[in-house]
N, C-alpha and C positions, 0 to 999 in steps of 0.2 A: 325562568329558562325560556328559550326559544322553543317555538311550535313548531313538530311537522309533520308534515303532509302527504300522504304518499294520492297520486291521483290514481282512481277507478279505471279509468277509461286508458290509463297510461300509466304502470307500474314502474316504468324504469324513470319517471320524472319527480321527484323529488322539491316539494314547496318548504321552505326554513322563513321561520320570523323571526327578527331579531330586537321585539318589542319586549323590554324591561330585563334585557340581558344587562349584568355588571361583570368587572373585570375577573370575580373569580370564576366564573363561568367559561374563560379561555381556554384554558389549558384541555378541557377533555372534549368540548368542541374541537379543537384543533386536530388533537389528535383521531379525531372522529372524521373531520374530514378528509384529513390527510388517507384516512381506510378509504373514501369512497372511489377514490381512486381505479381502487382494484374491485370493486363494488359491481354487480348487476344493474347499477344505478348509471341511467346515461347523459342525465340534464340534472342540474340543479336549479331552482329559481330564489332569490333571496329577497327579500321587501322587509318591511316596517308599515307601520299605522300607528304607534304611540311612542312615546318619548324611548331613546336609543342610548342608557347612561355607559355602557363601555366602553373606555377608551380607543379612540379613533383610527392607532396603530394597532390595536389588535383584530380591529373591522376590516381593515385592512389586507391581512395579516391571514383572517378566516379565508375572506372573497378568494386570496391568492393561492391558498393550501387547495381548494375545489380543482385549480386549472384549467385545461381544456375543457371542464365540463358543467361550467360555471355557464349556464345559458342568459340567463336574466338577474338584474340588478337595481331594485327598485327603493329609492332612499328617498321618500317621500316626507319635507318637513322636518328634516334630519336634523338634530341639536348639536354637530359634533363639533370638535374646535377645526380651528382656520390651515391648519396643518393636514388632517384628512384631507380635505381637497388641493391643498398644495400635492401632498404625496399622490392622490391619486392621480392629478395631472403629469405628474413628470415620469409616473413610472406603468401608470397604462394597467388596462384588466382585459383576459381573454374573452369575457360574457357579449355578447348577440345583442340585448337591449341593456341601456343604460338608462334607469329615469334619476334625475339630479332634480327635480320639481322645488323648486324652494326652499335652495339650497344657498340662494345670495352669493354666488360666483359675480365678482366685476370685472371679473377679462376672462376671456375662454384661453388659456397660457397652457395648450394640451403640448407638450414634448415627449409623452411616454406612447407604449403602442395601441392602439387597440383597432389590431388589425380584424378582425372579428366580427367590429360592432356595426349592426346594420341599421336598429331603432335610437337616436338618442330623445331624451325628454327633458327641456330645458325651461320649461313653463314656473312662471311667477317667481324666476330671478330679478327679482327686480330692482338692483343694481347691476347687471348687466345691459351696457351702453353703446357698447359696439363689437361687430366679429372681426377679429383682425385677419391681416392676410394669411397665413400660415395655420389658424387655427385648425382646421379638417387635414392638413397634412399626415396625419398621422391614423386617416379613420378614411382606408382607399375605399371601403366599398358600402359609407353608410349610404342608405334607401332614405329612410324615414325621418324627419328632424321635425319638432317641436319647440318653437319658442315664442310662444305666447305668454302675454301679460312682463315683459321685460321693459326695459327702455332702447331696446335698440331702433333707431329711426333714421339712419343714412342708407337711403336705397342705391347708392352706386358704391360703396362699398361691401355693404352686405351682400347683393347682386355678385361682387367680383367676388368675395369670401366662397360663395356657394359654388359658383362657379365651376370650382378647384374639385367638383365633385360630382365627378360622371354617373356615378350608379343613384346617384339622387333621383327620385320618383314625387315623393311626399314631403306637402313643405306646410306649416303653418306656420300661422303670425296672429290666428284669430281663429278660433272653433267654436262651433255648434252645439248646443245643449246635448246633445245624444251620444256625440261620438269621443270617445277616451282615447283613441288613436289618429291618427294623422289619414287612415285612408277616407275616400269620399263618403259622403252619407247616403247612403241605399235611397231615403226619403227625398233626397234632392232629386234623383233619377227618376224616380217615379213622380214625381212631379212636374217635372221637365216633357217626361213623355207623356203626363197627362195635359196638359197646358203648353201648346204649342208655344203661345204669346206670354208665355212668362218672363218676368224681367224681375231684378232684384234694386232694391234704394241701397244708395251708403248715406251712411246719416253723418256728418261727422262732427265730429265733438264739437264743445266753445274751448277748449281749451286743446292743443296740441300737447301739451303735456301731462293727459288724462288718463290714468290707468282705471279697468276694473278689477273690483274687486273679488277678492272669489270666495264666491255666492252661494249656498248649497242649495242646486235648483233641482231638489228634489219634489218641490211639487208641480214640474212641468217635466214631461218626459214626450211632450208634444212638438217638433221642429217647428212644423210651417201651424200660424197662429191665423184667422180670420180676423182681418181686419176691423171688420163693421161688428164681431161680436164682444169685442177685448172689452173686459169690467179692469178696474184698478186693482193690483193686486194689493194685498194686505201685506207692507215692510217690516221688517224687525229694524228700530230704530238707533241699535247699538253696533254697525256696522267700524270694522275696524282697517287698517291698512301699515302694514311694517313700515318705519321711520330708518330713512338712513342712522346710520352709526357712524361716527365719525372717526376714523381709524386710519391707522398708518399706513395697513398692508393693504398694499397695491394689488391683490387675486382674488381677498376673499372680503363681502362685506356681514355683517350679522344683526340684526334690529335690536334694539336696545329698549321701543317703545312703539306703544299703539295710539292713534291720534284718533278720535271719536268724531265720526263723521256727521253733522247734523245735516238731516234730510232734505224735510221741505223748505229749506230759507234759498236752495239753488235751484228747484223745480221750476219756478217762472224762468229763469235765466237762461237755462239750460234750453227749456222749449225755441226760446226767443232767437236762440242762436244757432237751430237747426238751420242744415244745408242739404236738401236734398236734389238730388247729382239723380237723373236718369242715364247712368251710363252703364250699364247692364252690369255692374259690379255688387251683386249680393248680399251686401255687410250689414247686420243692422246694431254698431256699437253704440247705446244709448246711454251716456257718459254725463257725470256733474262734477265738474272740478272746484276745489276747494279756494278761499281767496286770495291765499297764499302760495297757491302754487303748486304746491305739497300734491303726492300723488296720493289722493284719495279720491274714488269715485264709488257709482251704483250704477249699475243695471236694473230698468224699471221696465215695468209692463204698464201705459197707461191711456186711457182711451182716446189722449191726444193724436194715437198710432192712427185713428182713424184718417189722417190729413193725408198720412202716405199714400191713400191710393183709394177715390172715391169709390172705384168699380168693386172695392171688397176682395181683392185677390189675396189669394195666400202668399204669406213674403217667407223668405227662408230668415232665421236670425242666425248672428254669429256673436260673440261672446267674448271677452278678454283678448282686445287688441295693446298688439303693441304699438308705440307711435309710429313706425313705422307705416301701417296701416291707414294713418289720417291722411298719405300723403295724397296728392291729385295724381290719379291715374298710375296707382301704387302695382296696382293686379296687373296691369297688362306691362309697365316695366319689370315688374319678376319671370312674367311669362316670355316677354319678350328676350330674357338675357339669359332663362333657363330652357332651352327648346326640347330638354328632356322630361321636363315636368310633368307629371301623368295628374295630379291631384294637388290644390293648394286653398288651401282651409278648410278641407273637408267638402270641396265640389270639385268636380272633373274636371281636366281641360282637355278640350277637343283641337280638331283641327281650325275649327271654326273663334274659336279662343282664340288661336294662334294668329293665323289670320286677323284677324281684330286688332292684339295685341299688339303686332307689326308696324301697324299702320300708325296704331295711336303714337307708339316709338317715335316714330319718323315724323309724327306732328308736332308733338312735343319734348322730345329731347335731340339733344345733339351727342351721337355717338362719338365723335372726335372733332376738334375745333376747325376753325375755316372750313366747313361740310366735305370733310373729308372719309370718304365713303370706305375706308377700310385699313387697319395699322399694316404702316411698312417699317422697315428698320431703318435705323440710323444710315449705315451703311448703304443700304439703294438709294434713300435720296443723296449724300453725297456723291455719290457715283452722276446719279442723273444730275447732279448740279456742276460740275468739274464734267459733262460729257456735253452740259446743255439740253437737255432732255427733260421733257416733259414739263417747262415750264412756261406753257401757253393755255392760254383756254377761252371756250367760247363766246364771242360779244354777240349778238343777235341783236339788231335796232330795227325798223323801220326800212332802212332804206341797202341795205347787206346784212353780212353775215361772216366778220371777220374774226381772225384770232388773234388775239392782242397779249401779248408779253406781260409777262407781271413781272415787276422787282421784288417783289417777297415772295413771290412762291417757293421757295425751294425753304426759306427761312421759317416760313410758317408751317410749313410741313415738317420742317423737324418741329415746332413747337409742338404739332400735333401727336407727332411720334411719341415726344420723350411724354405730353399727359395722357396720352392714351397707354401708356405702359405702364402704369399702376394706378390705381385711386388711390392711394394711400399719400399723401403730398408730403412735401416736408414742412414739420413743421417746428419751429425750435423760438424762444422767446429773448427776447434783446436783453440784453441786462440791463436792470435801469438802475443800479451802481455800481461806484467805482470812486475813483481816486480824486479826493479835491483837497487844495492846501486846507490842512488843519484837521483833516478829515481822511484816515487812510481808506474809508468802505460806505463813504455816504449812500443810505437807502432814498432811494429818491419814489414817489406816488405818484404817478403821470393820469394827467387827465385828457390832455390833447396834446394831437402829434400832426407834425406837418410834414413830408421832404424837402431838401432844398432842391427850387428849382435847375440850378446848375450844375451842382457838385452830386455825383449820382451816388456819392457816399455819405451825406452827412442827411441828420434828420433833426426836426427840431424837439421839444416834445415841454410841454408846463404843466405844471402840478399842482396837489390840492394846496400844498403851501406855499403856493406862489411864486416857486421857481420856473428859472428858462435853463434849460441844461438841450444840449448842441453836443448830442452823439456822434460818433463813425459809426454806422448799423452794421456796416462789414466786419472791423473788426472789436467792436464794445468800446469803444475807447473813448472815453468823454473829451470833446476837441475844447469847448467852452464852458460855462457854466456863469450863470447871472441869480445873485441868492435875492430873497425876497426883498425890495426896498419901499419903504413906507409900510403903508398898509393895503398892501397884495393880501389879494386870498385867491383863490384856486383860478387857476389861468385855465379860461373857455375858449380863446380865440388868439389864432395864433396865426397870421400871412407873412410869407417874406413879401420881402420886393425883388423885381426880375430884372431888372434893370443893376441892380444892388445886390448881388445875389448874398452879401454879408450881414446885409440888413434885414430885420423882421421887426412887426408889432404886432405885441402883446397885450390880452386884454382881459381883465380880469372880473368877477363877476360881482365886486364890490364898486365898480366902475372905471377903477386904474385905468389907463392907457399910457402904454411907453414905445419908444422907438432904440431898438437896440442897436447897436454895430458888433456882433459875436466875434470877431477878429479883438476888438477892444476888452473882452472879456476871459480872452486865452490865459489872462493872469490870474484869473480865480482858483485855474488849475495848479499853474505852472509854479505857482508862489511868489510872482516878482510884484515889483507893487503897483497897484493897481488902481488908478485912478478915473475909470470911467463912470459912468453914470447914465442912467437912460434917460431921454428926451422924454417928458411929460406933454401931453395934451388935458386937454378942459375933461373932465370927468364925464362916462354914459353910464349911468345909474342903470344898476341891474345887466350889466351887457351879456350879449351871449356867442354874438358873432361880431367879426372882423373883417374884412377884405380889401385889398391895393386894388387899384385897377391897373391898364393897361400899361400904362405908362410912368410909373410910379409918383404920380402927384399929387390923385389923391385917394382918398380912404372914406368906407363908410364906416358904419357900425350899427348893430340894434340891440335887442334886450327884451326882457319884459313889459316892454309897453310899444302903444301903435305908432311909437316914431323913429323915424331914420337920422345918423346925424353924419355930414358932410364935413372932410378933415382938410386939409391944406398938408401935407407933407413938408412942404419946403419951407413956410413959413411956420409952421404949427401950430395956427389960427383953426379951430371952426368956424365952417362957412356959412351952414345951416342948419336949420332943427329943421325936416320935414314932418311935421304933424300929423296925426292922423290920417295914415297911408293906407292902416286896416281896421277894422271892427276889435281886431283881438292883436296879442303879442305877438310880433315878425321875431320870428326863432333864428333864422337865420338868413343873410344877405350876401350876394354875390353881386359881383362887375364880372362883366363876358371879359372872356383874355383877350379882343382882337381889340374891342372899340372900348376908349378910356372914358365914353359917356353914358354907356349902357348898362343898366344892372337888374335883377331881379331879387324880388323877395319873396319869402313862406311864411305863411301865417297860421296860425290856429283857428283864423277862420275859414276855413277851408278852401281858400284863394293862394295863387299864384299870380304875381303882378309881374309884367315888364315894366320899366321906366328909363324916360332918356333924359341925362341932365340937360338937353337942348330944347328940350319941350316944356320943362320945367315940371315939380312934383303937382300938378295939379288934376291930370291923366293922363292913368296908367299906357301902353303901347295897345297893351291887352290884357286882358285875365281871363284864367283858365280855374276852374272848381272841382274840388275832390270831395270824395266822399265822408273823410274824413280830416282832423285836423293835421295840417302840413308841419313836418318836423323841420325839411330842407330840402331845396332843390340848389343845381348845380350845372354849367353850361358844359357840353359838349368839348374837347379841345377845338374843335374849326368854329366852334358860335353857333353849328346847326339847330343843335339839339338845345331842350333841357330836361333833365333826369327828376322828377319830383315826387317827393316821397313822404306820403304822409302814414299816419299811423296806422296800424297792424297790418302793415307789409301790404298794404296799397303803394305799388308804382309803378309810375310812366312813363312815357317820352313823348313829348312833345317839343311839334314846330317851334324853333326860336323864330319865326318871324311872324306868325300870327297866334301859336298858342294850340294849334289847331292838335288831338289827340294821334299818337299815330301808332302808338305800340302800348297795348297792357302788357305788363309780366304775368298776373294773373297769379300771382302767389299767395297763397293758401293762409289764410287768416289764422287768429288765437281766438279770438273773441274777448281779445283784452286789450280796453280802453287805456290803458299805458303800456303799450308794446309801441315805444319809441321807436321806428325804424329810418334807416338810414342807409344812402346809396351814394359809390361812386362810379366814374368810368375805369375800366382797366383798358389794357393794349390801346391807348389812345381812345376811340369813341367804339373798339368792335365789341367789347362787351360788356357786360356792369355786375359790381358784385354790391350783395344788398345784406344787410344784417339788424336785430332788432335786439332792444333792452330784455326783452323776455325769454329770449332764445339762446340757445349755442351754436345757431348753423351760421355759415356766410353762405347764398346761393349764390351761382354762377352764369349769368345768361346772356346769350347772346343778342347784340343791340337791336338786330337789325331783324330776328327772326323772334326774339321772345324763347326761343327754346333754353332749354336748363341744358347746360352742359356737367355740372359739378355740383355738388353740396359739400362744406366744409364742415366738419364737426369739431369743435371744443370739447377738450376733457381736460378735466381739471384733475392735480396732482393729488395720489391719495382721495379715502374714501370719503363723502358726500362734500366732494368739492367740485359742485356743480358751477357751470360760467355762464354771463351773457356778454353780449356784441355790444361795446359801449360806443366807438365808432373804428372806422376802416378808413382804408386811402389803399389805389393801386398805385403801384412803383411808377413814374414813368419813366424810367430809362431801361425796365427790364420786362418785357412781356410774359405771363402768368408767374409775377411778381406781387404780393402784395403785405401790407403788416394792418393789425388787427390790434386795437386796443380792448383787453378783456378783462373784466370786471370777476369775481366770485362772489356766488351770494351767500355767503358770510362777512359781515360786517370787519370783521377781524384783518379778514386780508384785502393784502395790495392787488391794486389791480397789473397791468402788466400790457407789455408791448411784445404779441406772437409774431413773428416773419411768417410767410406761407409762402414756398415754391413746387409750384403743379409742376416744374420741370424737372424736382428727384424725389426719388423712391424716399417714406418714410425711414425704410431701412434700411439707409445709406448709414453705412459707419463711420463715415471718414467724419470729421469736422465739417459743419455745415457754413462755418466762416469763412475755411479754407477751400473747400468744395461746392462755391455754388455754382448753378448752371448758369449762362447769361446767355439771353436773346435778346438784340437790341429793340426797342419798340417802334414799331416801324408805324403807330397814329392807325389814322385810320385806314377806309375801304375794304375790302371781300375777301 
């Protein structure tokens, strides 16, 4: 039976447990509560601590017979089925606190009331991945929220989510050994005010997708630790961490299994890939991620702590971050978008926070595109565009101080408009089958995708089996289709030509090279007969990249090894093998769009070379060195630039004429040696979106300033269908346009082509086919 409680100090509060109830224990609890009603009894409080076997609607069922005076609700660890929390979300509880702690909710889908509730406690869901827009709509005046140790990690959404909620005070994402609740820790203030010069490290993980585990740190009940005196604590080496389940239901997820974490084989790894950030951000999340990925980690105490801080000061720790937490300059974007925030992981924010917070803002992110300092409606700017108004602005040079006309302003300020009114983007995925003679639903596996340069409708995309299938992304409709010939295997590079916009070649990673005309291949669909064939060239062993150049005549290619080879288009002769161009495998090769002699390559050895075929391959124009091995770099539309990007979300922009560095992104590492990352330009050269093998995010940033305007997040359909970014392209015919080739990391499934338009609400209803926004891409400049 249930336990209760009557408190000493407060008679009319009432504590029930609902540890090792079974279902025939209903009936006279029910009716039991249903008396307190009329009861001397003025609060009830409910919790759990050991396994909860009554069925889920009668838990239910009890909490709702209490009613109004149902104060607190703590389901700590709860074994119930996936229907409790459906029920509970849709139909709401009148109780003041809500703790759900580890409870494996994967979407917060609240539609019921809980106008009441002021505390919720969402800590070590840890298939919860993101807060949707709507979620707090139905909880006007929570205070207190909790959600530590989750997977949520998109700070401009989450940011907007919270938003929607005025009487917010107390927020965590990451807490302190000491404190069970969200408000600040007494020990951080007294610390603060004993040590003027205090300042806090964030350490942050080697891995961004590191959770901790939770710990029972019952033999430290001490905050701030002495640096110079830390001994190594003694581990228990049987540390575990819940396994996705792999399941249908889209609200609720449940562990199925524990994966045994072995300790010291990531101790050196982990030390090796500390970052500490003096930027007055507190955090001390000391994290070992597993080699697979998989969220298992530890929190360690070890005398390596001594590096933090020679002078021996007291650091504050914090404890079971969400990823969200890893991000750079995570603190002061929450404080900056919450300005009612009184407390955020359990330390204060002051004015001085805020102030701080501000600034960092305004360094690094971009509140609304083209630096446009505040949302206006649709509505006033057409007004001011149809009136003439307000479409000038300041030039200052040297020799005046004039105001100069812009042609896009009034167009890019609707762009700005329409992304600054939701984070939430649209996001819906291409179908990559459909209708081919002999085949009424061919599933097609796309591995790369191109648009055609001219027709702002068609898109190309080739597959693990060696097809070329030639979509309408507008409306799904396969216009072409070319099925494997000879011996094709998975097609890695794919360019039209510009000149030809019918024309493309295809290039596959067994070496194939062909030259297609997709107007010749309309019969694959259509059923009539069909007698084309693709142009072969001389085979490049291991290929990986492709590219036309300017003029369409000729064609490079590389591959797995340090040589480049030079095509003939017209005749379909190779011209030349350039030999040993790098130390290691050129991943990928570009020709600039203006000049049909120039091109660049990336290499894995940590080089970026120009070459002109007028100088001949013997030296390079220039070379530029990364820190890491180069995946692919990519010219600017006008030639200025080049975008290069090598692994783990190292990238840059540099001068196309000497190499010379001009802009870090400065985004935020994994610490993994195969975090393939990859960048292009969007809206012509104003901004780039960048994405890697290891991640789900595309970020968004601006060219010219490095600031993050957006982060794009992947969710995968149904439970532990996690995604990553296998490569991207921005639209060019539609400004914050872009599609996304996305990978799941289950072997099982296809990967898939997402569309992404920052220009409609996710929860647009209409048909996203029939309904897209369109901005025309007006290239570059301000």
């Amino acid at each position: 039976m249930g336990r209760m409680k009557i408190f000493q100090h407060d008679p009319c509060i009432l504590e029930f447990s609902l540890d090792h109830l079974k279902d025939c224990d209903f009936l006279p609890l029910f009716e039991l509560f249903m008396d307190i009603d009329d009861s001397l009894i003025r609060e009830v409080d409910i919790h759990n601590k050991t396994l909860c076997v009554m069925n889920g609607g009668y838990v239910l069922a009890l909490l709702r017979a209490l009613n109004k005076k149902l104060r607190a609700v703590h389901l700590n660890d709860l074994s119930l089925e996936k229907g409790f929390l459906r029920d509970l979300s849709k139909r709401g509880l009148t109780c003041k606190e809500l703790n759900l702690r580890s409870s494996h909710l994967r979407q917060l889908n609240v539609t019921g009331s809980f106008i009441q509730l002021q505390t919720l406690n969402l800590d070590f869901n840890t298939s919860l991945t993101s807060l949707q827009e709507n979620c707090f709509s139905c909880m006007p005046i929570l205070k207190h929220l909790s959600v530590c140790a989750t997977r949520v990690s998109n700070l401009w959404t989450t940011a907007a989510a919270l938003s929607k909620l005025p009487s917010l005070i107390e927020l965590r994402f990451q807490n302190c050994l000491c404190c069970n609740n969200t408000g600040h820790c007494p020990k951080s203030s007294a610390q603060r005010a004993q040590d003027n010069n205090w300042s806090g490290y964030y350490v942050r993980a080697s891995s961004r997708h590191s959770l901790l585990i939770n710990q029972p740190y019952s033999h430290s009940e001490e905050m701030f630790l002495d640096t110079s005196v830390i001994e190594d604590a003694s581990l228990t080496e049987n540390a575990h961490w819940p396994r996705e389940d792999i399941s249908e239901d889209y609200e609720v997820d449940a562990p199925n299994g524990y994966q045994e974490l072995s300790f010291p084989e990531f101790l050196s790894n982990a030390l090796n890939n500390f970052d500490l950030l003096n930027n007055n951000v507190p955090v001390h999340p000391w994290i070992l991620s597993t080699e697979d990925g998989d969220f298992s980690a530890r929190s360690f105490y070890s005398s390596q702590a001594q590096s933090l801080d020679d002078s021996g000061k007291k650091k504050y720790l914090t404890h079971h971050p969400s990823p969200i937490c890893f991000e750079k300059h995570y603190r002061d974007y929450i404080i900056a978008s919450l300005p009612q925030l009184q407390v955020l992981d359990n330390l204060p924010v002051n004015d001085t926070d805020k102030e701080s917070a501000k600034f960092s803002f305004s360094k690094c992110f971009e509140y609304l595109p083209y630096r446009r300092r505040k949302k206006e409606s649709i509505v006033s700017i057409l007004n001011k565009r149809e009136t003439n108004s307000s479409g000038t602005y300041l030039c200052k040079n040297k020799r005046s101080s004039l105001y100069v006309k812009s042609p896009q302003y009034h167009c890019r300020s609707l762009g700005a408009a329409k992304v600054g009114a939701s984070a939430w983007p649209l996001l819906h995925p291409l179908s990559t089958s459909g209708y081919v003679f002999g085949d009424e639903n061919k599933s097609f596996r796309p591995r790369q995708f191109e648009y055609n340069p001219s027709d702002s409708g068609l898109m190309a995309f080739g597959t693990l089996d060696g097809e070329v299938v030639v979509v309408n992304h507008e409306n799904a409709k396969i216009f072409s289709y070319i099925p494997c010939l000879g011996a094709m295997n998975s097609v890695l590079g794919l360019c039209w030509l510009k000149r030809y916009p019918s024309k493309l070649i295809a290039g596959s990673d067994n070496g194939s090279l062909r030259l297609y005309d997709v107007q010749h291949w309309q019969a694959a669909v259509t059923g009539r007969n069909c007698n084309a064939s693709g142009f072969a060239f001389d085979d490049f062993d291991q290929l990986t990249s492709v590219h036309v150049n300017a003029t369409d005549e000729l064609f490079i290619a590389s591959g797995y090894s340090k040589n480049v080879a030079l095509y003939d288009i017209n005749t379909g002769k190779r011209l030349n093998m350039f030999s040993d161009m790098h130390q290691q495998h050129i991943n990928v090769v570009k020709f600039s769009n203006h000049s049909p002699s120039v091109f660049a390559t990336s290499s894995f050895d940590q080089d970026v070379k120009m070459w002109d075929l007028r100088q001949g391959p013997f030296q390079p124009c220039f070379k530029a060195t990364s820190s890491h091995g180069n995946v692919m770099v990519c010219f600017s539309p006008d030639d200025l630039y080049l975008l290069v990007s090598a692994v783990d979300n190292e990238v840059k922009q540099l001068s196309a004429i000497d190499g010379r560095l001009l802009l870090d992104f400065e985004i935020s590492s994994t610490g993994s040696s195969q975090n393939y990352t990859r960048s292009y330009y969007m809206n012509g050269r104003d901004y780039i979106i960048s994405g890697s093998c290891d991640e789900n995010i595309v970020r968004i940033c601006c060219a010219q300033t490095g600031r993050r305007l957006r982060d794009i997040s992947l969710e995968g359909r149904g439970s532990g269908a996690s995604m990553f970014v296998q490569s991207l392209r921005g639209d060019p015919f539609r400004d914050f346009n872009m599609s996304i080739l996305a990978a799941y990391m289950r072997p099982s499934s296809k990967s898939e082509i997402i569309k992404v338009n920052l220009l409609a609400s996710n929860d647009s209803s209409s048909d996203p086919s029939e309904d897209e926004t369109y901005l025309p891409s007006f290239g570059m400049g301000g």
